[in-house]
TIDO-455946 format. One record per atom (N, C-alpha, C): residue in one letter; z, x, y. Coordinates in steps of 0.2 Angstrom, whole numbers, padded with zeros to 4 digits, always signed. Atoms other than C-alpha are relative to their C-alpha. Layout:
AZXY/...
***
This chain:
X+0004-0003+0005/X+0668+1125+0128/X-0001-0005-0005/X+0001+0003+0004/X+0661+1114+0116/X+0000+0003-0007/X+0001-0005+0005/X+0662+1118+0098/X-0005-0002-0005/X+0005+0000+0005/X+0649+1119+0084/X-0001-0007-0004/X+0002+0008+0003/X+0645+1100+0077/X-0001+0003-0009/X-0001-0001+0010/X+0650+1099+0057/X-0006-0003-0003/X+0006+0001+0003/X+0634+1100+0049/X-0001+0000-0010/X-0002+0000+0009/X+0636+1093+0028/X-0005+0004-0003/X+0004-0003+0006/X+0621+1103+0023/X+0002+0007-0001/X-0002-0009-0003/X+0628+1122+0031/X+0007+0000-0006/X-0004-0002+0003/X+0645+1116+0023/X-0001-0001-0009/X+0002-0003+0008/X+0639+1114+0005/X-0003+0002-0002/X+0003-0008+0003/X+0628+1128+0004/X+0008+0004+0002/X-0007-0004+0000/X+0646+1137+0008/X+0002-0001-0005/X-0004+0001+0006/X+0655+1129-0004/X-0005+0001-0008/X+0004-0002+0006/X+0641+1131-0019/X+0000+0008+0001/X+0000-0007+0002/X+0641+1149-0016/X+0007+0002-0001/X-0007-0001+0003/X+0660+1148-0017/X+0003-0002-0008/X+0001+0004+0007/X+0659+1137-0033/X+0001+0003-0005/X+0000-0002+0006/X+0666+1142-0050/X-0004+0000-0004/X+0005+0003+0005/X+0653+1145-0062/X+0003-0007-0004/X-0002+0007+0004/X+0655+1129-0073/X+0005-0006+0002/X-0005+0003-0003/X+0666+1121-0059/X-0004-0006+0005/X+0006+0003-0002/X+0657+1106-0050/X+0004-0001+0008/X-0001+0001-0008/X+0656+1108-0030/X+0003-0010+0004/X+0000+0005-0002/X+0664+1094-0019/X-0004-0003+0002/X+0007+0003-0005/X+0652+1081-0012/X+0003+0000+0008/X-0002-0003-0007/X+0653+1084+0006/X-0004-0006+0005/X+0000+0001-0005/X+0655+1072+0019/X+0002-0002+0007/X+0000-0001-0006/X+0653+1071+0038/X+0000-0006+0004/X+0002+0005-0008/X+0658+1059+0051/X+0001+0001+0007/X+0000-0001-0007/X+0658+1056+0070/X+0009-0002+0001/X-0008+0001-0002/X+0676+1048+0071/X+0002-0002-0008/X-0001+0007+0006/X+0687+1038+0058/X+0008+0000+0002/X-0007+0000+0000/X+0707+1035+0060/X+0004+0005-0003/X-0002-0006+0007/X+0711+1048+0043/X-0004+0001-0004/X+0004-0002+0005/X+0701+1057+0035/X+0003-0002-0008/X+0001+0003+0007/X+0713+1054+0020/X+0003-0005-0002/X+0001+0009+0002/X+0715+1036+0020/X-0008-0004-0002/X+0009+0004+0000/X+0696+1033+0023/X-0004+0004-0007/X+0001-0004+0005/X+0696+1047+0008/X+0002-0006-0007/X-0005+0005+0007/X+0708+1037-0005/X-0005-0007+0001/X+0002+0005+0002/X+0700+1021+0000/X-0007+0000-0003/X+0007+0000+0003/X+0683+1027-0006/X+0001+0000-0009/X-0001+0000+0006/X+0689+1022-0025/X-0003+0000-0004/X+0004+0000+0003/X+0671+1020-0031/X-0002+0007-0002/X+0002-0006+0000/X+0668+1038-0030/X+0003+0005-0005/X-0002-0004+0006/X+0669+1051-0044/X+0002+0003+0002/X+0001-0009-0001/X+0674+1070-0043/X+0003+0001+0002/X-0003-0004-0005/X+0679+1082-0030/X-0003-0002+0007/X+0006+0003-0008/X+0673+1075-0012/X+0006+0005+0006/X-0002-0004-0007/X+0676+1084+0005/X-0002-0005+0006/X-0001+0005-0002/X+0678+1071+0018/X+0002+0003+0008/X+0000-0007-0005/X+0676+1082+0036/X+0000-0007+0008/X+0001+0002-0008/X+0678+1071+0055/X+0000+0005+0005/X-0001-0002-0006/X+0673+1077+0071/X+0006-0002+0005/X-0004+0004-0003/X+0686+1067+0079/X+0005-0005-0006/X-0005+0006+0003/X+0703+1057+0070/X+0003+0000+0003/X-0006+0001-0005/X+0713+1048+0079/X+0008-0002-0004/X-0006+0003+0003/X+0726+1040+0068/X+0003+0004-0008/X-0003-0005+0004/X+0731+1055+0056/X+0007+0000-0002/X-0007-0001+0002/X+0747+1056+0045/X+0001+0008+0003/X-0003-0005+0001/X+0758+1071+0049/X+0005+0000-0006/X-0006-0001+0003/X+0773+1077+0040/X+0006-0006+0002/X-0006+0005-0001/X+0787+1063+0039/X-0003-0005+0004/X+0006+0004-0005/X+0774+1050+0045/X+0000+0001+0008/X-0001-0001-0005/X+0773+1058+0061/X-0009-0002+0000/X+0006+0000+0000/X+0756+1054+0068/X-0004+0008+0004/X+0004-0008+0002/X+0742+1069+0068/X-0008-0004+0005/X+0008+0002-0002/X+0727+1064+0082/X-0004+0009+0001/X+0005-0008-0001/X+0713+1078+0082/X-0005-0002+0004/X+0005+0002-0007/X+0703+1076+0098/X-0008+0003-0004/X+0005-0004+0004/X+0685+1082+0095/X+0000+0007+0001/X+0001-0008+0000/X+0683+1102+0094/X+0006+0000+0001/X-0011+0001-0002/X+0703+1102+0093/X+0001+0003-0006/X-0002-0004+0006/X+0702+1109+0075/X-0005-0001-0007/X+0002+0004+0004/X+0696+1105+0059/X+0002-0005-0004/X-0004+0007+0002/X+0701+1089+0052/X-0005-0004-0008/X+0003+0002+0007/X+0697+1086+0033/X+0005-0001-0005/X-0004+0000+0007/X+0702+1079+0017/X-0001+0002-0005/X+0003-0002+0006/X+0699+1087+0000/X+0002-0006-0007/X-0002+0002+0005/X+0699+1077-0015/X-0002+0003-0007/X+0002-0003+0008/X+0701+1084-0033/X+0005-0002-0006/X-0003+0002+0006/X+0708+1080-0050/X+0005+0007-0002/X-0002-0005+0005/X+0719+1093-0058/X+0006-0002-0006/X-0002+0001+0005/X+0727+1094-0072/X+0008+0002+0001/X-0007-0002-0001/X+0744+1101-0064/X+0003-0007+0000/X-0006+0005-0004/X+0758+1089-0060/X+0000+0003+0008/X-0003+0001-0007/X+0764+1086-0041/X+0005+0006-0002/X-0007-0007-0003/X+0780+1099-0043/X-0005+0007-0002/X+0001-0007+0002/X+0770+1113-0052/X-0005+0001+0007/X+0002-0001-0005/X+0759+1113-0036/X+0003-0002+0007/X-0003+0004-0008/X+0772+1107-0021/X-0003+0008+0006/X+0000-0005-0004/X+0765+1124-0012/X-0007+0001+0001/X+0008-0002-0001/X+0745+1123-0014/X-0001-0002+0008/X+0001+0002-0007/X+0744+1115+0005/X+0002+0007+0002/X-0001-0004-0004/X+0752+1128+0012/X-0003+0007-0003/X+0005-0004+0003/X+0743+1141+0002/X-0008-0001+0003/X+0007+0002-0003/X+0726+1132+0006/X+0000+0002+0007/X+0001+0001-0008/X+0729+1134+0025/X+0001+0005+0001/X+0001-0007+0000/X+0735+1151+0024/X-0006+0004-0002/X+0006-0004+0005/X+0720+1157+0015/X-0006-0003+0006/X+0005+0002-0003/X+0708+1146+0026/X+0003+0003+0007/X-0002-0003-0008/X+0718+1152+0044/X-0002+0009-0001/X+0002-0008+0001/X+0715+1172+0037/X-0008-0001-0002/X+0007+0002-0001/X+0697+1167+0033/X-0003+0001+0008/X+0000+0001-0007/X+0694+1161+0049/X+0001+0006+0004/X+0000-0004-0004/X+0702+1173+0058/X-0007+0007-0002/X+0004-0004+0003/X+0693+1187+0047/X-0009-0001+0002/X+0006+0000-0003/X+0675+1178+0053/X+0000+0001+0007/X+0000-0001-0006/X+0682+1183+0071/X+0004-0007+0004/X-0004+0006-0002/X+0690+1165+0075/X+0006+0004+0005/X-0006-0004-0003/X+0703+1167+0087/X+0006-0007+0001/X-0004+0006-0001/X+0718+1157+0091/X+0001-0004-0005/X-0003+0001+0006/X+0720+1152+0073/X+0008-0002-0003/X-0005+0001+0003/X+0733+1142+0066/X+0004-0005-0004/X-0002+0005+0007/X+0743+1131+0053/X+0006-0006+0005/X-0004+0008-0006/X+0750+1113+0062/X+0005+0001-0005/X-0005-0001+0002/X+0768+1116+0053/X+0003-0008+0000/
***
């Protein structure tokens, strides 16, 4: 079964109807392959804001403890978010896993099935 091709126009009308009044949506972009989405993220150092950084296909992905993380095509969703906050690194060591549990109950919630968080 093939799965649904990431389309950047669909994913930022989603995200602007999620958007905090006065909060400025990430910019949203889609590619066909790249090694990390957030290597290829961090190297874009010209770019301002909140960027979302989406592949159909990574091959050369960090995991946890440099493990390596490949995402085959339709194998998951595979993205990097970038955003400024004002916190520190310790007052947020828990936002990833926060994120994923929010986004895995989402998903399921739209009917998704076989939902889950790569630990």
């Amino acid at each position: 079964m093939l799965a649904d091709p990431l389309i950047t126009a669909e994913i930022e009308q989603a995200l602007a109807a999620l958007t905090v009044v006065g909060a400025r949506a990430p910019a949203v972009r889609v590619v066909d392959a790249c090694p990390s989405t957030n290597a290829l993220l961090l190297a874009d150092s010209a770019a301002a804001g909140p960027a979302l950084l989406a592949a159909e296909l990574q091959t050369a992905g960090r995991g946890r403890r440099g493990r390596r993380w490949i995402s085959p095509r339709g194998a998951g969703l595979t993205f990097s978010l970038r955003r400024v906050l004002a916190r520190g690194v310790r007052q947020i060591a828990g936002l990833p896993l926060v994120a994923g549990v929010a986004a895995a109950r989402a998903l399921r919630g739209l009917g998704a099935e076989g939902v889950a968080l790569k630990w």
